[in-house]
N, C-alpha and C positions, 0 to 999 in steps of 0.2 A: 498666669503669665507664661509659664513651662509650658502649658499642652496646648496653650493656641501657637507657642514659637513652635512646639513641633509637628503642629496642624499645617504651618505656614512651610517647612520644608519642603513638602511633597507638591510636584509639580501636578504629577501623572498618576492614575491607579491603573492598576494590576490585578484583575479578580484571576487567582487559582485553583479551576477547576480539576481534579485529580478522575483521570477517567482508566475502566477497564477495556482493553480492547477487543473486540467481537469478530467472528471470522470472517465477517463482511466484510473489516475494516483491513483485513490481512492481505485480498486478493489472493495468488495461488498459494502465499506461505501459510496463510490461515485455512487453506484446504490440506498440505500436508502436515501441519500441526494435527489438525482435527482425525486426520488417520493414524497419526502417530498414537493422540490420546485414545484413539478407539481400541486400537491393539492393545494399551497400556491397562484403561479404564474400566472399558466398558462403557455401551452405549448409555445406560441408564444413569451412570457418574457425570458423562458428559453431558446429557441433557440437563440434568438439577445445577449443574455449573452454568448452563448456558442460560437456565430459568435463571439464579442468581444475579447473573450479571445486567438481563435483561430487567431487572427490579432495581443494581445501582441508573442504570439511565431513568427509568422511574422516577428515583429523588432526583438526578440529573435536570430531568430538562421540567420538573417543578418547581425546583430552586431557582432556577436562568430564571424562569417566568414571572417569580415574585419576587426580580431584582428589579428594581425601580432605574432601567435602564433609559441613557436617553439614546438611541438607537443612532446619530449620526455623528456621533462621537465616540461611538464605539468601535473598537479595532482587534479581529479575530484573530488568535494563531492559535494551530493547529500539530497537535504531535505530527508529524511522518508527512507535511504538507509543505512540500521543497517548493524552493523558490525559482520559479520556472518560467515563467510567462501562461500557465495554464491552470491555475490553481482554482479557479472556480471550474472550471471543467472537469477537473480531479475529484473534485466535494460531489459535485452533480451526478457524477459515475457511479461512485460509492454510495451517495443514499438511494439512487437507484436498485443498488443489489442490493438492498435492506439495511443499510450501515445507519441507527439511530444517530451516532453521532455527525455524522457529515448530514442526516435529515435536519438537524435541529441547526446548526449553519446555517443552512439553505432558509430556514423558518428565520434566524435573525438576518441574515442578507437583505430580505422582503423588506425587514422592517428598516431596514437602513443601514445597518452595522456593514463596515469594509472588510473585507477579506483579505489577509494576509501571507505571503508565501512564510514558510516559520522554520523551514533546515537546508539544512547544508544537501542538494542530490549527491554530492560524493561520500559524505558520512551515511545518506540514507542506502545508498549500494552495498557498502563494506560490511552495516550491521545484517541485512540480506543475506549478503553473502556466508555469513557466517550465524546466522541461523539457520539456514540453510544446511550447512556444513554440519551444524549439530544436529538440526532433524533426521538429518540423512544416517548419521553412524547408528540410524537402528537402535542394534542391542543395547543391554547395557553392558555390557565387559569392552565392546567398543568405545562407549561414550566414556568410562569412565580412563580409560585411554587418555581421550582428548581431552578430560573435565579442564585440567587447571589454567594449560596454556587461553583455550576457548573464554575463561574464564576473565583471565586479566583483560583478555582483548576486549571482551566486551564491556569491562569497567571504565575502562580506559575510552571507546569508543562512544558511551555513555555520555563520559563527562564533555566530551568533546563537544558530543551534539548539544548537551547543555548551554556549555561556552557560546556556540552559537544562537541557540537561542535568543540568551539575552542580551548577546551581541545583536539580533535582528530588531530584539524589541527596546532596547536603550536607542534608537537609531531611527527606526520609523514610530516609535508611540509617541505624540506628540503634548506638548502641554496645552492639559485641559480636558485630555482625552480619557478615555477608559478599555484598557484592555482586558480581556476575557483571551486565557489559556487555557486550552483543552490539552492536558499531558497526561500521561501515563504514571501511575505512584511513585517509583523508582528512580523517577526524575530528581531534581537539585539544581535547577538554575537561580535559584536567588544569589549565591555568594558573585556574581556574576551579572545581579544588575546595580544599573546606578542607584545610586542613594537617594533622590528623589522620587522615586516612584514608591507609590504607597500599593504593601502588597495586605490581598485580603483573602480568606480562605473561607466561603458562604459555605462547605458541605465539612472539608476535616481537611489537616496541616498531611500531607501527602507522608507516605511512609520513608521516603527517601529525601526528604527535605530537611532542608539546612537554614539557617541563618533568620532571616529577623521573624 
């Protein structure tokens, strides 16, 4: 009697996909990332990370594929994908410059799934801006200068974008529906969605995750 009343709570689900991001998906911040890490790494470090990450989208877009998805009831959001009026036009950009993740969107859009705008563009400016800020101080005896203040900001700016998140998706996921988040690990929007929506984690519970 317990686990079908707690079957019957949940209006909505929530698949939480936990994604690494690719320098495609950066545009020009993930090209001065990528010379930062060259200076830093070495080219050889960077590639076997780039091999790495290119193998999480691997289980990625094998696991989407053997979700028994009914594709017109499905509703996308997307880390770093503001709510704008242009948002499929943004995804189309990015999997054009090789972004697996905005490819495999594009591959569920086909099938029916909606597309959703999923942040705040004034949250997605300020963390810019201030990655930016930290890619730029170079050295290390500079960075470690900026480390702390840089540091809170982004925690803080973090949560924020979280906040919105699942403000976007308590709001537009509708009952009956099925969302699929595409987020970054370090993410933690659950303490921040409604209590009806049933969350599910098909690959692993993200490293930054909190709550049910």
């Amino acid at each position: 009697m317990t686990e079908k009343a707690d079957i019957k709570k949940f209006s909505r689900s929530l698949i939480y996909v936990p994604i690494v991001h690719t320098q495609a998906d950066m545009g020009v911040l993930g090209k001065l990332i990528w010379r930062a890490g060259l200076h830093k790494m070495g080219e050889t470090v960077l590639k076997r990370k780039a091999s790495a990450i290119d193998q999480i989208w691997t289980t990625i877009e094998t696991t989407i594929n053997r979700l028994d998805l009914v594709y017109a009831r499905v509703r996308l959001y997307q880390d770093s994908l503001p709510v704008c009026g242009r948002e499929l036009e943004i995804v189309q950009e990015l999997a054009a410059s090789g972004s697996r993740n905005h490819q495999l969107l594009l591959r569920m859009i086909e099938k029916g799934a909606t597309l959703m705008g999923t942040e705040s563009g004034e949250l997605l400016i300020k963390e810019y801006e201030l990655s930016k800020r930290i890619v730029d101080a170079g050295n290390a005896s500079r960075t470690a200068k900026m480390k702390t203040h840089p540091k809170t900001l982004a925690e803080s700016l973090l949560k924020d974008r979280d906040r919105y998140i699942a403000h976007r998706i308590n709001h537009t996921l509708c009952a009956g529906d099925t969302g699929v988040l595409f987020l970054g690990m370090f993410h933690s929007p659950e303490p921040f969605l409604d209590g009806d929506i049933h969350l599910a984690y098909p690959i692993e519970k993200p490293a930054g995750s909190a709550g049910q």
